[in-house]
N, C-alpha and C positions, 0 to 999 in steps of 0.2 A: 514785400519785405525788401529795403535797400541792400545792394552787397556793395562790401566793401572792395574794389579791384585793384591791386597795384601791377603798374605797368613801369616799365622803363621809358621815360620822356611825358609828353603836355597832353592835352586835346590837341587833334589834330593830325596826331602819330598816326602808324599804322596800327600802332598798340591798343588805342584808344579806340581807331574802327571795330579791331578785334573782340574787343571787351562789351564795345556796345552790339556789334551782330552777336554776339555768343549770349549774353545775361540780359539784355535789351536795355530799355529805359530807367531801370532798379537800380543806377550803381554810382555809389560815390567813389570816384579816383583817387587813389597814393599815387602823387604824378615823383618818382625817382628818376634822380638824374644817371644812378649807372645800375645796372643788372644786377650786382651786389647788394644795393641798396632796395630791389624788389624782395630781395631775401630775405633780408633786415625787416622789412613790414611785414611779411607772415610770417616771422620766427617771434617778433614782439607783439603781435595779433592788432597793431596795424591796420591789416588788411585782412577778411578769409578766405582772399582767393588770389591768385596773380594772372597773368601773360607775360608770357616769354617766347621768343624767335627764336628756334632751334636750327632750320635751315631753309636754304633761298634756290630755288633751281637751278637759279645763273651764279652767285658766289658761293654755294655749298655750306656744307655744314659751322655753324657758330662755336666750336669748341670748346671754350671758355663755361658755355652755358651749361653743355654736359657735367661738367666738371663740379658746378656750384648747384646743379640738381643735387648732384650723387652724395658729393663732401656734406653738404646740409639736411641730409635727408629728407627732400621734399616727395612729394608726392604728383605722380600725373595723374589728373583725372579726367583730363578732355584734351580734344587740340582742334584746332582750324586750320583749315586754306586760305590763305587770303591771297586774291588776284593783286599784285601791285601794278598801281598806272601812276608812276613817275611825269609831275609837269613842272614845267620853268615858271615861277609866279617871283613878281616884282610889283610892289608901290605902282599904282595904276599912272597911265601916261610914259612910261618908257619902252623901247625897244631895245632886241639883244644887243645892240651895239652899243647900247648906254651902259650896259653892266660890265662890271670891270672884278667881279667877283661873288663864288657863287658858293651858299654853303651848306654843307648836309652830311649827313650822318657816312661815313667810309662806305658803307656797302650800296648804300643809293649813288654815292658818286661813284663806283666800278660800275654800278649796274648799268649807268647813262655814261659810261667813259667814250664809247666812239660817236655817240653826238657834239660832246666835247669838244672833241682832236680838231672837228671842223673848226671851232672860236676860240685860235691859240692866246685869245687877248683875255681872255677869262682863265682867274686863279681859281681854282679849286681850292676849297678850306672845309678841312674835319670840323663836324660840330657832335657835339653826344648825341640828336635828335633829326628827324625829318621837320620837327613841327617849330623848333624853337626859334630858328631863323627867320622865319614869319613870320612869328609873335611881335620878335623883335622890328621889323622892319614895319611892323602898322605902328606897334606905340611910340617909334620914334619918328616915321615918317622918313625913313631912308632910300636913298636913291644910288645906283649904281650897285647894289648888291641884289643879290637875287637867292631865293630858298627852292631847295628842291626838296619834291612831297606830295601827298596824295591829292586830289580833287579837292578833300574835304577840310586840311588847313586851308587853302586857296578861300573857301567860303565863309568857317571860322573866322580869318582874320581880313579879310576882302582886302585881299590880294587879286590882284589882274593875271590871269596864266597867259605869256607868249609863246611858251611850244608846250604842246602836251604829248604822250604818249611818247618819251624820248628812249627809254629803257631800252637796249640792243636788242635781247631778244624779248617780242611781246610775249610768247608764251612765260608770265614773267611771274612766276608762284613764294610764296613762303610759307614756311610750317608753323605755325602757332601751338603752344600749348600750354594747358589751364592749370595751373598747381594748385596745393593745399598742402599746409604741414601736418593734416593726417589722411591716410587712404581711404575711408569708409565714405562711397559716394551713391553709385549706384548698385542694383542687384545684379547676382551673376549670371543671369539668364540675357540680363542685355549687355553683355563684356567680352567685345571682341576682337579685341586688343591689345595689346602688352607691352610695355619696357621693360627687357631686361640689363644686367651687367653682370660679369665676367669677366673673371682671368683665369691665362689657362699657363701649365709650366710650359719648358721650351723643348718639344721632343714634335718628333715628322706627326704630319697627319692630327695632329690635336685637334686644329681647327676644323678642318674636314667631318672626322667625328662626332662634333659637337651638330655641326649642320646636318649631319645626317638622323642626330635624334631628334630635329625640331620638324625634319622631313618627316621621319616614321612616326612619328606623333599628330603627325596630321595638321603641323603649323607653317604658314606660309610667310617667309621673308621678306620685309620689304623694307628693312634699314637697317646695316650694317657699319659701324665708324667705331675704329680703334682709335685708342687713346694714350698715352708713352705714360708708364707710371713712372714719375722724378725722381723717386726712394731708390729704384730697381732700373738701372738704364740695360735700355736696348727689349724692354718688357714692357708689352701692352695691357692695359684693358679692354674689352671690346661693348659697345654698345648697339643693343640689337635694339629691332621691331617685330613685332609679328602678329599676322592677324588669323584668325581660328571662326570655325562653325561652331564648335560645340567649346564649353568654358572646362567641362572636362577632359579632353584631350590639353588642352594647356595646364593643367594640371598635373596631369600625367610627365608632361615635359618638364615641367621644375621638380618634380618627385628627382627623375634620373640626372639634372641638369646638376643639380645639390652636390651629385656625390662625382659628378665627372670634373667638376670647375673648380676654381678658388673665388672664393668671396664673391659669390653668386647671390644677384640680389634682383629684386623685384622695385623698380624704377614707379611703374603705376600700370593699374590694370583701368583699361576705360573703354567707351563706344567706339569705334571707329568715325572719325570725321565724313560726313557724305559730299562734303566740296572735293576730294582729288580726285 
């Protein structure tokens, strides 16, 4: 059975590797050009599933993304690791000294910024995609620009890679994960994982206490990122992770979580990913 996937950017993306390791060979693409616009296809059924980049080990958390989870009420029901191996590909026949400009998506150019700093003769250019600059440069046949992106546009659009593996630090990871706009995925015997959100008032030790029922419940922490609500300044949201043995002790922790928070909400219950 085909699924429908929408991703942020073309083939080629890291979006697209994502979509294809996770759902395999089954999947027609909603190629969106911004984040927002992944939302737009499973809110108008579009799509019935998406990929979204939540965070990168080296530029950290994607904000923005939390945000258009929670505001749209989507749903998590999976995520990935995906290894990224950042390479310089240009129109086959030139060298770095031929390129005079290189372009890619804001977080792929931080993440290759001090291979950079060495080629002051090369501009840096924000594009919405890893993949789109490659596209571009096969069907036009362009010269002196250069895409940065994974192995698999290189191949895609037969492109020639002159440096590969530029990324500062190789241990170079992002978080992926699988939405739906409604929850019901898998059974709860294999669900051991969580997203949740909260906010909490502003008195000593809140946050402490909250962390200590996710402890005595038996649930293990592994992603914590507050978030400034605009309505209310100087007052967070927080968005957690957490991953559990049994689907009843996470239970138990939202039973008490209800009555201690404000507008405590359940993000997506899913598997835990085995890539981190």
């Amino acid at each position: 059975m085909e699924i429908k996937v929408a991703i942020q950017g073309i083939k080629g993306s890291f979006h697209h590797q994502v979509a294809h390791h996770y759902f395999g060979d089954s999947i027609r693409l909603d190629e969106c050009q911004s984040f927002r616009d992944v939302v737009i296809s499973l809110k108008t059924n579009q799509s019935n599933k998406a990929i979204m980049a939540l965070e990168n080990s080296i530029a950290g958390s994607i904000l923005p993304n939390y945000a258009l989870i929670d505001s749209n009420d989507l749903h998590i029901v999976g995520e990935y690791f995906l290894d990224i191996h950042m390479n310089l590909m240009v129109f086959p026949g030139q060298t770095i000294q031929d390129i005079h400009e290189v372009h890619s998506h804001p977080i792929a150019l931080l993440q290759c910024a001090n291979f950079f700093s060495q080629y002051p003769h090369i501009k840096l250019v924000e594009s919405s995609d890893t993949a789109i600059t490659a596209k571009r440069i096969q069907e036009n046949q362009l010269r002196g620009i250069g895409a940065l992106g994974g192995p698999v546009a290189s191949q895609i659009y037969n492109l020639e890679i002159i440096a590969d593996g530029i990324h500062t630090v190789k241990s170079n990871k992002t978080r992926f994960v699988v939405l739906k706009a409604s929850t019901k995925e898998i059974p709860k015997e294999r669900i051991n994982k969580a997203s949740i959100k909260f906010e909490l008032d502003d008195t000593p030790g809140s946050l402490a206490t909250v962390l200590n029922v996710l402890n005595n419940c038996k649930l293990n922490l592994t992603k914590i990122q507050s978030l400034p609500i605009i309505e209310t300044p100087f007052t967070y949201a927080f968005f957690v992770d957490v991953v559990f043995e049994k689907y009843k002790h996470f239970e138990k922790a939202k039973k008490v979580m209800e009555i201690m928070t404000a507008h405590f909400k359940v993000l997506g219950e899913y598997e835990r990913s085995k890539q981190q």
